[in-house]
N, CA and C atoms of all chains as a GROMACS GRO file, in nm:
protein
  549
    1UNK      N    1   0.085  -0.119   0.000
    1UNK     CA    2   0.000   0.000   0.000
    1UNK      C    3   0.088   0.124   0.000
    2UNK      N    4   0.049   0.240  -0.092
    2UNK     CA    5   0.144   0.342  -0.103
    2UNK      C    6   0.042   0.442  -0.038
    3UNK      N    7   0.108   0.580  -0.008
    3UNK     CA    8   0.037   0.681   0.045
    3UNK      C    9   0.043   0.800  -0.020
    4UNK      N   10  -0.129   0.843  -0.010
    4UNK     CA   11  -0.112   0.959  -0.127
    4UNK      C   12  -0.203   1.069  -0.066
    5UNK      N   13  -0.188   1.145  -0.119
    5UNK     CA   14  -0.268   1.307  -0.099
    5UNK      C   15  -0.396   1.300  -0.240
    6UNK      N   16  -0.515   1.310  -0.192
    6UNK     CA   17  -0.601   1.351  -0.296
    6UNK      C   18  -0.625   1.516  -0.293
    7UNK      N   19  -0.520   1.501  -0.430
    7UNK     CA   20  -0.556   1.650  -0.579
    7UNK      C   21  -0.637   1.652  -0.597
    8UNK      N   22  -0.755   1.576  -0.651
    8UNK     CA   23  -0.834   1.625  -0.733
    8UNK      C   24  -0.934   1.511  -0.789
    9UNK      N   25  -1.038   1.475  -0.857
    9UNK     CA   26  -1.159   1.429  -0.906
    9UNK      C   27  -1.152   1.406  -1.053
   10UNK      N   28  -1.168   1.307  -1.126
   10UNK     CA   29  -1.219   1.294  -1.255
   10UNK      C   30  -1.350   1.225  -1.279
   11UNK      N   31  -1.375   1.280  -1.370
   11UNK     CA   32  -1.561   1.284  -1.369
   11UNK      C   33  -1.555   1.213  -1.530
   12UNK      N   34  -1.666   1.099  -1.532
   12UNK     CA   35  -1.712   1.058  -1.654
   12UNK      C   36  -1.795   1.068  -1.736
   13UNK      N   37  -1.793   1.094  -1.843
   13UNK     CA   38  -1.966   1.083  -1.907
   13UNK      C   39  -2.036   0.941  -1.938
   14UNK      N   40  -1.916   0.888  -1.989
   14UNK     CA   41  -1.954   0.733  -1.996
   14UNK      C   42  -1.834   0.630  -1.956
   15UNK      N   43  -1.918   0.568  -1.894
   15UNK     CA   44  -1.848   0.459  -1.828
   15UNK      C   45  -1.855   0.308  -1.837
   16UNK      N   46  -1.786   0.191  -1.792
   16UNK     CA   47  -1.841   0.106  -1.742
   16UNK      C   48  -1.943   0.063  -1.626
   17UNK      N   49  -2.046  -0.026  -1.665
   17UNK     CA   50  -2.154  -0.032  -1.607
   17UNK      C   51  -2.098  -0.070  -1.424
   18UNK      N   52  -1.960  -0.184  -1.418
   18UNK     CA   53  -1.949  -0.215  -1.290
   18UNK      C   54  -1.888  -0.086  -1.197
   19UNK      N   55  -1.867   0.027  -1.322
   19UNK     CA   56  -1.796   0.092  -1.201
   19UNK      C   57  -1.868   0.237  -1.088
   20UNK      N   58  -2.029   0.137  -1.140
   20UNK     CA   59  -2.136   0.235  -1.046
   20UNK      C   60  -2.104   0.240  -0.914
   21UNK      N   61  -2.108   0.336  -0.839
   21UNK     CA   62  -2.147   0.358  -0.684
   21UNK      C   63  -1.967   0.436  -0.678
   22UNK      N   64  -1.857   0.408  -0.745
   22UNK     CA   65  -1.749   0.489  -0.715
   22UNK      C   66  -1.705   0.592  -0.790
   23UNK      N   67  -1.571   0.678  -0.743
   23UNK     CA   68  -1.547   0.801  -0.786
   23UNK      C   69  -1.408   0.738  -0.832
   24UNK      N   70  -1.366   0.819  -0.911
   24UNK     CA   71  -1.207   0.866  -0.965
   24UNK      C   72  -1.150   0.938  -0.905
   25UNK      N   73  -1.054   0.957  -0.830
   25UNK     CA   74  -0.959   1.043  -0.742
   25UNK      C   75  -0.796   1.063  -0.838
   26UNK      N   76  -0.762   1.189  -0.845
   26UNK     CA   77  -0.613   1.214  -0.870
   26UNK      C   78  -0.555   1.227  -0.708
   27UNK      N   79  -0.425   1.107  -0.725
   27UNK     CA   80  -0.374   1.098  -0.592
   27UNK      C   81  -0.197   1.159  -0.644
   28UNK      N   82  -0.175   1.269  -0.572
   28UNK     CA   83  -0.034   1.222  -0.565
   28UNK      C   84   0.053   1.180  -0.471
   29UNK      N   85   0.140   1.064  -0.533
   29UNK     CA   86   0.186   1.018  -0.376
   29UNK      C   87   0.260   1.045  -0.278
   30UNK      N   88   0.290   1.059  -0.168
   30UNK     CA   89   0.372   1.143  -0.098
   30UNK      C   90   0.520   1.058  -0.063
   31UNK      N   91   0.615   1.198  -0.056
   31UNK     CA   92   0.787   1.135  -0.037
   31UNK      C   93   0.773   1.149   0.136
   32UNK      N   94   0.884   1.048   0.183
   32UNK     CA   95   0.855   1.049   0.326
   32UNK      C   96   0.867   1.126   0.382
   33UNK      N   97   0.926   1.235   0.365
   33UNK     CA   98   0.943   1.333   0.442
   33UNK      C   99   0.834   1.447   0.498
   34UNK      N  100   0.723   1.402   0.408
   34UNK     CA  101   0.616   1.481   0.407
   34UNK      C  102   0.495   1.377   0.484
   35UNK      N  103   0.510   1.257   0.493
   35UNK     CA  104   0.414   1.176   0.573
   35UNK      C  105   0.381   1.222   0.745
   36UNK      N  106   0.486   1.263   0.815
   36UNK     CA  107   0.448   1.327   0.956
   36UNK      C  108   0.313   1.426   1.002
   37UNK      N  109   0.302   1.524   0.908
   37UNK     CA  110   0.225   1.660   0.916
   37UNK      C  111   0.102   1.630   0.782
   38UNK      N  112   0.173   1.506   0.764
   38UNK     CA  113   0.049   1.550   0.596
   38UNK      C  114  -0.093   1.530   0.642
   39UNK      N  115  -0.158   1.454   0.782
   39UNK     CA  116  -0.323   1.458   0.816
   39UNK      C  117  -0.327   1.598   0.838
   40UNK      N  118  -0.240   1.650   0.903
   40UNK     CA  119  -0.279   1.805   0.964
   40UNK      C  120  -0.235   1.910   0.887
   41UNK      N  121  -0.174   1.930   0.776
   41UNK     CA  122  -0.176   2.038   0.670
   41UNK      C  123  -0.135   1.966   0.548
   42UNK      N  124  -0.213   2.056   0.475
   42UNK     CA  125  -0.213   1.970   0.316
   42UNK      C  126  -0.045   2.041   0.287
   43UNK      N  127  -0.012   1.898   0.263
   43UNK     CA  128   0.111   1.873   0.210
   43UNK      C  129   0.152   1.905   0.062
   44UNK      N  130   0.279   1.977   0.024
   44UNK     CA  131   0.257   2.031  -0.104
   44UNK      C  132   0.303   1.942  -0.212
   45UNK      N  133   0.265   1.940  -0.347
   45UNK     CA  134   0.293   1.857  -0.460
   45UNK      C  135   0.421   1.766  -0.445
   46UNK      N  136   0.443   1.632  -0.436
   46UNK     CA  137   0.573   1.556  -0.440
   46UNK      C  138   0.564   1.572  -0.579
   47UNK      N  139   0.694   1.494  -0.665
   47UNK     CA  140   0.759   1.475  -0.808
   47UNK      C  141   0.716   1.339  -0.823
   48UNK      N  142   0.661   1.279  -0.766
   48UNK     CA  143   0.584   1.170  -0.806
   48UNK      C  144   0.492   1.143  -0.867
   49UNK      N  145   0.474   1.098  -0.980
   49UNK     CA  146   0.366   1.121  -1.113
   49UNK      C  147   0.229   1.031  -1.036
   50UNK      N  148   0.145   1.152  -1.076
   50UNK     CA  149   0.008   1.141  -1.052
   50UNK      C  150  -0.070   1.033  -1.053
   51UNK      N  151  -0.147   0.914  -1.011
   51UNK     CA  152  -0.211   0.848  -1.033
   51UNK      C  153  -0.329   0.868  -1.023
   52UNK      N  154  -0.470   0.807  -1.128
   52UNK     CA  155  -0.562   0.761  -1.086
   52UNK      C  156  -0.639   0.665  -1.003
   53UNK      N  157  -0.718   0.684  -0.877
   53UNK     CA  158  -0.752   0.549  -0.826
   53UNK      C  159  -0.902   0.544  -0.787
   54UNK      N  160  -0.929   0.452  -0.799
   54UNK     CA  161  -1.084   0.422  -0.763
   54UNK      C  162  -1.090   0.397  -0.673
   55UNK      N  163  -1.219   0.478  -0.612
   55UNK     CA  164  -1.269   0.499  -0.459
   55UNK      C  165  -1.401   0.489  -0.407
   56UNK      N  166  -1.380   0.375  -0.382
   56UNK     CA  167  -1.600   0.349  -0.311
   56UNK      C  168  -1.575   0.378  -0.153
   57UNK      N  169  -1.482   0.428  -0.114
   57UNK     CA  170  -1.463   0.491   0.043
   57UNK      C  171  -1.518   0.606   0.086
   58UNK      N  172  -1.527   0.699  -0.006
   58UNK     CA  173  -1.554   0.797   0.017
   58UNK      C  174  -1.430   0.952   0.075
   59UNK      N  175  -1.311   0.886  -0.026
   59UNK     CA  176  -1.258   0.990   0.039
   59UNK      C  177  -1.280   1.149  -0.088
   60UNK      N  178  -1.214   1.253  -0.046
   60UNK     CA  179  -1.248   1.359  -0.056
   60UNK      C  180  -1.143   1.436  -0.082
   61UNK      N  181  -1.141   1.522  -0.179
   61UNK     CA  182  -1.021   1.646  -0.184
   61UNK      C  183  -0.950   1.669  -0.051
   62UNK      N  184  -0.811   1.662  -0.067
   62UNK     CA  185  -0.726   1.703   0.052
   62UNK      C  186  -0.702   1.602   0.150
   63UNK      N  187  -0.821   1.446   0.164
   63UNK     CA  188  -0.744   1.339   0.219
   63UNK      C  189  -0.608   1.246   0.232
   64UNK      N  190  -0.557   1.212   0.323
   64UNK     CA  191  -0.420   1.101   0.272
   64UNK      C  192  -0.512   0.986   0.241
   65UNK      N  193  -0.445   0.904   0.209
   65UNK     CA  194  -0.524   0.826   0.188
   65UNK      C  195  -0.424   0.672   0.162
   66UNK      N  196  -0.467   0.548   0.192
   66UNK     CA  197  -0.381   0.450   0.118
   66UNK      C  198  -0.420   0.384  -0.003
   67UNK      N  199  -0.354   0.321  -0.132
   67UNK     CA  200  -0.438   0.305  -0.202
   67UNK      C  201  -0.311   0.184  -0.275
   68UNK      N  202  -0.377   0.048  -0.338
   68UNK     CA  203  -0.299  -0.062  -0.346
   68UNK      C  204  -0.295  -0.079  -0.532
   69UNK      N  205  -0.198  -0.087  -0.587
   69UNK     CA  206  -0.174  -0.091  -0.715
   69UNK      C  207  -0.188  -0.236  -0.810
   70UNK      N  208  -0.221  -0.288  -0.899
   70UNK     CA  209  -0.202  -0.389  -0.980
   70UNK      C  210  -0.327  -0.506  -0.936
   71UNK      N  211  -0.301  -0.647  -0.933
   71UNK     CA  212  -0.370  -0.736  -0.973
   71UNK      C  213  -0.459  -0.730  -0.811
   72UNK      N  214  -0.376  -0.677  -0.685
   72UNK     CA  215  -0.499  -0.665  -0.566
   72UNK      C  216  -0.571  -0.586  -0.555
   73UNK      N  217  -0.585  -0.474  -0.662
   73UNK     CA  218  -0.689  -0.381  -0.674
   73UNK      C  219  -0.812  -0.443  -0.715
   74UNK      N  220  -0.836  -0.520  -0.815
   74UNK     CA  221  -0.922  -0.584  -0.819
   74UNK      C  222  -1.025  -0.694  -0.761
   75UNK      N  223  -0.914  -0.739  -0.661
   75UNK     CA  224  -0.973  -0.864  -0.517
   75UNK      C  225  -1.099  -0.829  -0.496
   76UNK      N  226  -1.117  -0.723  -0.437
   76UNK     CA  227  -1.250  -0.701  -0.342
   76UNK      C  228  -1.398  -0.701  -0.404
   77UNK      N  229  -1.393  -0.701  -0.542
   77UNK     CA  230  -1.486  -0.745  -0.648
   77UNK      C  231  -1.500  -0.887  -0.708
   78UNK      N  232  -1.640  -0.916  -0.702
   78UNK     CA  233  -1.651  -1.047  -0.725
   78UNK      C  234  -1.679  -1.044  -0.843
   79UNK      N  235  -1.666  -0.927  -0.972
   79UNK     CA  236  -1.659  -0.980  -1.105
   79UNK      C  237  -1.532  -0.914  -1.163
   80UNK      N  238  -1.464  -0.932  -1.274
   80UNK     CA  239  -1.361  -0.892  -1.346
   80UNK      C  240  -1.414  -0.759  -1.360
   81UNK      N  241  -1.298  -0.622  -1.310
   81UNK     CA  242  -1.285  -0.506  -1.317
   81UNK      C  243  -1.187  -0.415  -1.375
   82UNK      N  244  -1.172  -0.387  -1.455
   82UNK     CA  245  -1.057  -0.334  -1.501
   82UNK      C  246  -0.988  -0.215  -1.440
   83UNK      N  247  -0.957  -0.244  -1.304
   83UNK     CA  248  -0.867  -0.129  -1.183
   83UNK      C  249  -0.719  -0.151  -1.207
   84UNK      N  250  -0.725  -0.046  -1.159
   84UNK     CA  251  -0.546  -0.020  -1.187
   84UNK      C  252  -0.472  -0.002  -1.012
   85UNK      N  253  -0.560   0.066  -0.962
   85UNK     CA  254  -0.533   0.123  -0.838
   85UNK      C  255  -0.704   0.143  -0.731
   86UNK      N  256  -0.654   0.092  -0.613
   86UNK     CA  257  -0.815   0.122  -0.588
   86UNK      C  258  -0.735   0.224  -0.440
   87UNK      N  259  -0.846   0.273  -0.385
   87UNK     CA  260  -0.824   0.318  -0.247
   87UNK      C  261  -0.892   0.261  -0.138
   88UNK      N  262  -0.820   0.221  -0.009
   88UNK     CA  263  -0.870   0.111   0.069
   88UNK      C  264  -0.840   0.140   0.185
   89UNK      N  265  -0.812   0.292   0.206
   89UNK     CA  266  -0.804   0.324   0.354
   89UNK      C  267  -0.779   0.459   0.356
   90UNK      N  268  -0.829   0.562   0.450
   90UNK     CA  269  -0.826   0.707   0.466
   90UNK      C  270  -0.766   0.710   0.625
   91UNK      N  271  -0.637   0.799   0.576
   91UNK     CA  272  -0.565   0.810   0.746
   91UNK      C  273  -0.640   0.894   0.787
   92UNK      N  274  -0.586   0.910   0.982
   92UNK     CA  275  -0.618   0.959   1.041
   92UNK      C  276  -0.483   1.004   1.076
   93UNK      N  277  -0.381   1.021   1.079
   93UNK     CA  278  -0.248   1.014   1.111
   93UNK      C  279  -0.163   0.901   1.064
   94UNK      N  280  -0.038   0.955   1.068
   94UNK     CA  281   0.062   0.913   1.023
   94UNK      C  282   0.176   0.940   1.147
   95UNK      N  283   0.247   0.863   1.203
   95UNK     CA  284   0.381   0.906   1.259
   95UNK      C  285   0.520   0.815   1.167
   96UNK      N  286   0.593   0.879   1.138
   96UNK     CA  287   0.690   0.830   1.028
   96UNK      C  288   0.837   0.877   1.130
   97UNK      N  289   0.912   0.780   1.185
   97UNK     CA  290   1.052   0.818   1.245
   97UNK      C  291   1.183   0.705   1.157
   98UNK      N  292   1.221   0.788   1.102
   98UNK     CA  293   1.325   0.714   0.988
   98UNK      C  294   1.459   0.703   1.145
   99UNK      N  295   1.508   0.620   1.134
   99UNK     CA  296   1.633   0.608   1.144
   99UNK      C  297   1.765   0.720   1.150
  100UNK      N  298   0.964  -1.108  -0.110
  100UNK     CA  299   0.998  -1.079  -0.004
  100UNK      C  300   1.106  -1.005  -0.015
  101UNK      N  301   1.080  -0.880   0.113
  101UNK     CA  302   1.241  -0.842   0.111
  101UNK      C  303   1.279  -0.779   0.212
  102UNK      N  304   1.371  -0.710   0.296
  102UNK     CA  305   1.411  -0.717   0.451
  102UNK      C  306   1.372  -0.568   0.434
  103UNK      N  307   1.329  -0.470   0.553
  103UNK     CA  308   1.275  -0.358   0.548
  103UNK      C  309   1.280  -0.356   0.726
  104UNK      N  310   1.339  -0.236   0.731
  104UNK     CA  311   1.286  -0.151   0.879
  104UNK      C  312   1.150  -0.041   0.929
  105UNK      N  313   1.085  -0.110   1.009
  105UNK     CA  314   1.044  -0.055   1.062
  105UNK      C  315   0.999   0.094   1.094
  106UNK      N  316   0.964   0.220   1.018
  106UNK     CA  317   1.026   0.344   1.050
  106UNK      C  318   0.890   0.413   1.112
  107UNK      N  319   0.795   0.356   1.105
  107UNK     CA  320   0.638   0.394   1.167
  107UNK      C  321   0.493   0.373   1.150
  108UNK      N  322   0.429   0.435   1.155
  108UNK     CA  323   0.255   0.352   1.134
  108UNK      C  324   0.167   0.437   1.156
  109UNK      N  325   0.064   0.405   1.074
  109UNK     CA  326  -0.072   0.518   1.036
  109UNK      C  327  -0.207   0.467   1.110
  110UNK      N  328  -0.268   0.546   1.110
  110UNK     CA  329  -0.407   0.484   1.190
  110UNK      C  330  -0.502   0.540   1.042
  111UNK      N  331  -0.568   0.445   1.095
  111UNK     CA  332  -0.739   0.490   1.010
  111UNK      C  333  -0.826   0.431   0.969
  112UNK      N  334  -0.932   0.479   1.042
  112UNK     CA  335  -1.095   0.472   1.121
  112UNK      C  336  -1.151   0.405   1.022
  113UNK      N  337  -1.154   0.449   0.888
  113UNK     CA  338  -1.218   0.434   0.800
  113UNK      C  339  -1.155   0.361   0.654
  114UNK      N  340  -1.144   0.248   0.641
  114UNK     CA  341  -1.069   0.153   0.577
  114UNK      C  342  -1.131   0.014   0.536
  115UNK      N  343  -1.124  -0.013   0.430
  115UNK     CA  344  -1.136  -0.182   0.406
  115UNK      C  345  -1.159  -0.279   0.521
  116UNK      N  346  -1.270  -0.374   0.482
  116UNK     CA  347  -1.300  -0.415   0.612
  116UNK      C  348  -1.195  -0.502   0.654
  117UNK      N  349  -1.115  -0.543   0.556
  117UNK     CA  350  -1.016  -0.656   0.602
  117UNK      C  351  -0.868  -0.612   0.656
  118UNK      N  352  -0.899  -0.510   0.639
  118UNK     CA  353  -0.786  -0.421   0.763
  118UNK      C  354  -0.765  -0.351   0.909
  119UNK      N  355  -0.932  -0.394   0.947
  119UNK     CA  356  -0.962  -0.371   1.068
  119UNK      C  357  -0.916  -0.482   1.171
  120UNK      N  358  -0.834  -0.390   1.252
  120UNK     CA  359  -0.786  -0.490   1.320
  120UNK      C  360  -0.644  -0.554   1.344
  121UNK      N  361  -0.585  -0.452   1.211
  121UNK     CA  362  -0.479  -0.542   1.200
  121UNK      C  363  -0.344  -0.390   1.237
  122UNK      N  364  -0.240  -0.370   1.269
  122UNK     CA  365  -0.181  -0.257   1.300
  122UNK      C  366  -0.139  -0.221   1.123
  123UNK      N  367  -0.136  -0.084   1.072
  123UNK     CA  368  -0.044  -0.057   0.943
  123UNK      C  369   0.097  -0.018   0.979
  124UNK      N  370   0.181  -0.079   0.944
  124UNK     CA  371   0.306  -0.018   1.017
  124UNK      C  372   0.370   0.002   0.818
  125UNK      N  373   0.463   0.164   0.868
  125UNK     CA  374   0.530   0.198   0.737
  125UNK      C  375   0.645   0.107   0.775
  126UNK      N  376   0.703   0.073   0.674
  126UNK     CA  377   0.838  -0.011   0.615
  126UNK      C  378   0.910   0.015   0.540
  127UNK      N  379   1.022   0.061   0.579
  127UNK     CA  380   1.115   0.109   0.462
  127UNK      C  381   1.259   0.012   0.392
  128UNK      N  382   1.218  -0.040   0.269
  128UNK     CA  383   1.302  -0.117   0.253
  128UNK      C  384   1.407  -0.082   0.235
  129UNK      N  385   1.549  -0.180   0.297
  129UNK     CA  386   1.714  -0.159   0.336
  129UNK      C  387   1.770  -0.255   0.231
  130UNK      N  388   1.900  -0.214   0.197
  130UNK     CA  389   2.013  -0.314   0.100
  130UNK      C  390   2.073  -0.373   0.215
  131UNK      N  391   2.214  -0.422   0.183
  131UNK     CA  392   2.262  -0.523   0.276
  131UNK      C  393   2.340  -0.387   0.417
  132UNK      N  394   2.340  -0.335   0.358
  132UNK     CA  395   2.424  -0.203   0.446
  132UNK      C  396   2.372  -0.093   0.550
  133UNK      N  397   2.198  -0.176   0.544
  133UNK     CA  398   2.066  -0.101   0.628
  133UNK      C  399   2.095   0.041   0.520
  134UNK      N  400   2.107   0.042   0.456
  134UNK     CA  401   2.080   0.197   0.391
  134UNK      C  402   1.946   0.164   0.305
  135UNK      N  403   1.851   0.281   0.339
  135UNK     CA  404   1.728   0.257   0.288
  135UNK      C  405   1.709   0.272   0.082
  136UNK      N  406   1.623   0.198   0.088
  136UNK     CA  407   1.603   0.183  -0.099
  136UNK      C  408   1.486   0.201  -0.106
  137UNK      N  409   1.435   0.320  -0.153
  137UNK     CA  410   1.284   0.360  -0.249
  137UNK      C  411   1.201   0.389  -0.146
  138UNK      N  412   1.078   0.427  -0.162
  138UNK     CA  413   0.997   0.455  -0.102
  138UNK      C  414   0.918   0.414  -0.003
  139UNK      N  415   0.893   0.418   0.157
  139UNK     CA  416   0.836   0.351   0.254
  139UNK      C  417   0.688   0.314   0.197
  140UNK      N  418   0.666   0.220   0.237
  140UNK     CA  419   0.541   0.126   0.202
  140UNK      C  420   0.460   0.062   0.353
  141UNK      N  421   0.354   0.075   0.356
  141UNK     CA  422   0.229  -0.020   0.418
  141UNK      C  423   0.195  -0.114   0.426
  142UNK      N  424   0.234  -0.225   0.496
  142UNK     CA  425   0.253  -0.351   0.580
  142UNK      C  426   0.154  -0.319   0.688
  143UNK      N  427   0.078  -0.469   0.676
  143UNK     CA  428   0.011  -0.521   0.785
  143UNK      C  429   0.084  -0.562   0.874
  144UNK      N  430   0.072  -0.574   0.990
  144UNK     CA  431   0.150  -0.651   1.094
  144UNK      C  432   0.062  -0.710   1.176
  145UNK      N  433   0.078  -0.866   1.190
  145UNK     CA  434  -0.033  -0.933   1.308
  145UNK      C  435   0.109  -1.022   1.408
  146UNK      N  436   0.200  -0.952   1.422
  146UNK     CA  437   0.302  -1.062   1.482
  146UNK      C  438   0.403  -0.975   1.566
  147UNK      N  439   0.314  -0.816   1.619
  147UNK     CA  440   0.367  -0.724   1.688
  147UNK      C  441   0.522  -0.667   1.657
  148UNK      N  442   0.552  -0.653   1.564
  148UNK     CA  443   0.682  -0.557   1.547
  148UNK      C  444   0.711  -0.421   1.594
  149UNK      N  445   0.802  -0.348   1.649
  149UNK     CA  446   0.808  -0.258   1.701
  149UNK      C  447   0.881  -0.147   1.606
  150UNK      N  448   0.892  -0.021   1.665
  150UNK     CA  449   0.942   0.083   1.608
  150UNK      C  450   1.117   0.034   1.554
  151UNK      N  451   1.151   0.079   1.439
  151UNK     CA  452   1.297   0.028   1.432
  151UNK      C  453   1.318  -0.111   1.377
  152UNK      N  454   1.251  -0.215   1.444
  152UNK     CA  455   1.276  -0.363   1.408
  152UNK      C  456   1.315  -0.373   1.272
  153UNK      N  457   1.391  -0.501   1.225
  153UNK     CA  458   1.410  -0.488   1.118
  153UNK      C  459   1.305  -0.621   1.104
  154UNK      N  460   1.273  -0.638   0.965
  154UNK     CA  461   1.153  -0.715   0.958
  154UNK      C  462   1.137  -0.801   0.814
  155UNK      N  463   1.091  -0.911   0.777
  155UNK     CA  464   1.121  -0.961   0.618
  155UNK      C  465   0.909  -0.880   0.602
  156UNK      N  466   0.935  -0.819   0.472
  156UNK     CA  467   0.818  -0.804   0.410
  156UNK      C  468   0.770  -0.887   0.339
  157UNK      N  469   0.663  -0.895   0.344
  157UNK     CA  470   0.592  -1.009   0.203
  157UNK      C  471   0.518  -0.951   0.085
  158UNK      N  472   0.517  -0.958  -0.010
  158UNK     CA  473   0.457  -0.891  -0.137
  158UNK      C  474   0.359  -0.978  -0.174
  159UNK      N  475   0.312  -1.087  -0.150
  159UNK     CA  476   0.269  -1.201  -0.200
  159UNK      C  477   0.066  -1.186  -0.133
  160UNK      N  478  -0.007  -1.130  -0.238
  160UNK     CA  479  -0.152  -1.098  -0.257
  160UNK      C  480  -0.202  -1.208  -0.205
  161UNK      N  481  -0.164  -1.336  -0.207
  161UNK     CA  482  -0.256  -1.455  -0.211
  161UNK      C  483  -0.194  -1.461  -0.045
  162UNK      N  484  -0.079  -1.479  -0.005
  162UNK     CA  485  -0.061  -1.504   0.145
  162UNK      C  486  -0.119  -1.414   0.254
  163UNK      N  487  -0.110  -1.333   0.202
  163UNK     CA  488  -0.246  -1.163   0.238
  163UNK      C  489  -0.360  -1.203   0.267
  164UNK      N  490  -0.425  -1.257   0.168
  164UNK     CA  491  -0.574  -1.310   0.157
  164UNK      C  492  -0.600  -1.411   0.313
  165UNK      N  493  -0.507  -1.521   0.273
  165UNK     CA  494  -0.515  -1.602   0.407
  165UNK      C  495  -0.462  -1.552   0.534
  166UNK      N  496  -0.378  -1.435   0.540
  166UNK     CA  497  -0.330  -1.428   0.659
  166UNK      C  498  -0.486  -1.388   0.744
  167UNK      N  499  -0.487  -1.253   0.640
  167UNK     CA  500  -0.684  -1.169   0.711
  167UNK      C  501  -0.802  -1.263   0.681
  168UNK      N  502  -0.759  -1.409   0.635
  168UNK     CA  503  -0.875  -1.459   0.617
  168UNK      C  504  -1.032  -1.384   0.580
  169UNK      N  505  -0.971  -1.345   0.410
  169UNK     CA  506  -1.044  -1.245   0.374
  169UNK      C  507  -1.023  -1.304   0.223
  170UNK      N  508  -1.120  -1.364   0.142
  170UNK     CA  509  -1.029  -1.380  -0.028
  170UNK      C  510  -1.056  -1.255  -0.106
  171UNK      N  511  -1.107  -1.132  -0.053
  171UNK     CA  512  -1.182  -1.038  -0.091
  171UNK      C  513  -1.072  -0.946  -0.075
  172UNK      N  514  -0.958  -0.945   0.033
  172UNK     CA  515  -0.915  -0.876   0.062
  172UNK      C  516  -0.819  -0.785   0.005
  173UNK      N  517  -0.791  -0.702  -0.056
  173UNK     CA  518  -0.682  -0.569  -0.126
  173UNK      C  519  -0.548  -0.597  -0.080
  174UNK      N  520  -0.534  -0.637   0.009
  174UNK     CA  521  -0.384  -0.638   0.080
  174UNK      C  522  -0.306  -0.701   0.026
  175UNK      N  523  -0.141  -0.637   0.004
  175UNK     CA  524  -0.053  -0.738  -0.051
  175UNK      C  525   0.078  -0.759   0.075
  176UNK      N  526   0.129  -0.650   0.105
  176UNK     CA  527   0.221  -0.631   0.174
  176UNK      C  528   0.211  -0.711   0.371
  177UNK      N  529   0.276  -0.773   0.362
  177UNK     CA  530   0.287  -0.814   0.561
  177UNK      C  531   0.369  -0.841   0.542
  178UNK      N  532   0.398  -0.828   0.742
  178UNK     CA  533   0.537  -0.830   0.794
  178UNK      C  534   0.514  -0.951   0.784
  179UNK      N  535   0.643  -1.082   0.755
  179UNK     CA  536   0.649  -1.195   0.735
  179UNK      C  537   0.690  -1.272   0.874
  180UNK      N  538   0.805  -1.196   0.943
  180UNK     CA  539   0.886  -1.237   1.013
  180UNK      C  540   0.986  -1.118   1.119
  181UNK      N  541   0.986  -1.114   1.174
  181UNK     CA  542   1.102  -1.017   1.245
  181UNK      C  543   1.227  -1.100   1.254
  182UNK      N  544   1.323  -0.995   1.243
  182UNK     CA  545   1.451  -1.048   1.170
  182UNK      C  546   1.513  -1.044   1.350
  183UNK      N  547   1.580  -1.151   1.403
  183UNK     CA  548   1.692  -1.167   1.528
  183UNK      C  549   1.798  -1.093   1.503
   0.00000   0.00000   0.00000
């Protein structure tokens, strides 16, 4: 699971039928240094290229959020989905002490 | 699999049901020299690891599934083992 900041929303006109009840989120993901403070102030843009991820959680502009990439994005559906990335958990905090 | 320290852990309320319950601890994977490589990552832990520990990660989706006894479950990453 990687950790990301939700940028922003993409909106469809047409879609696939299974991918009723969720949203599209632009996540970018965060460098560690920014994981400590990132629940309590929005953390600014990392250089980490943007992903899309699908979200039946309900998270929201400005959440962290965790979100799992490749063939376990799809698990939690009991029919074939074509996900890339889903989101599967909204922090509440983070404490990050490197070494 | 691959050996990773310990460097901290996230809470949150509101998550996949098959992660309730279980601690998220961040993991930052080390080369042979503990010098860290790439980006800290999100590990389950059900086998109490502490701050620092060094720890084997697991990448493996399907051992995930059975650990949370969940086949539904999103998770790929757990702590496998704590390293002596």
């Amino acid at each position: 699971m990687r950790i990301g900041h939700v940028i922003g929303r993409a909106t469809m006109v047409i879609q696939q039928a299974s991918f009723k009840g969720g949203r599209w989120l632009l996540v970018n993901p965060l460098d560690g240094s920014q994981f400590n403070d990132a629940c309590a102030k929005r953390p600014a843009l990392s250089a980490q290229p943007t992903v899309v991820v699908y979200d039946n959680l309900g998270a929201g502009e400005g959440d962290i959020i965790g979100f799992v990439e490749g063939a376990e994005a799809t698990a939690p559906f009991d029919h074939p989905i074509p996900i890339d990335a889903l989101n599967i958990a909204i922090f509440d905090s983070i404490s990050y002490h490197p070494l | 699999m691959f050996v990773a320290r310990v460097v901290g852990h996230a809470v949150s309320s509101h998550c996949h049901p098959s992660l309730k319950g279980s601690k998220l601890m961040l993991c930052q994977a080390v080369d042979a020299d503990d010098k860290p490589v790439g980006a800290p990552c999100i590990a389950i832990d059900l086998f109490g690891a502490g701050l620092h520990s060094k720890v084997f990660v697991s990448t493996d989706g399907l051992g995930a599934r059975h650990l949370v006894h969940d086949d539904s479950s999103p998770i790929r990453n757990f702590i496998q083992g704590i390293v002596d």
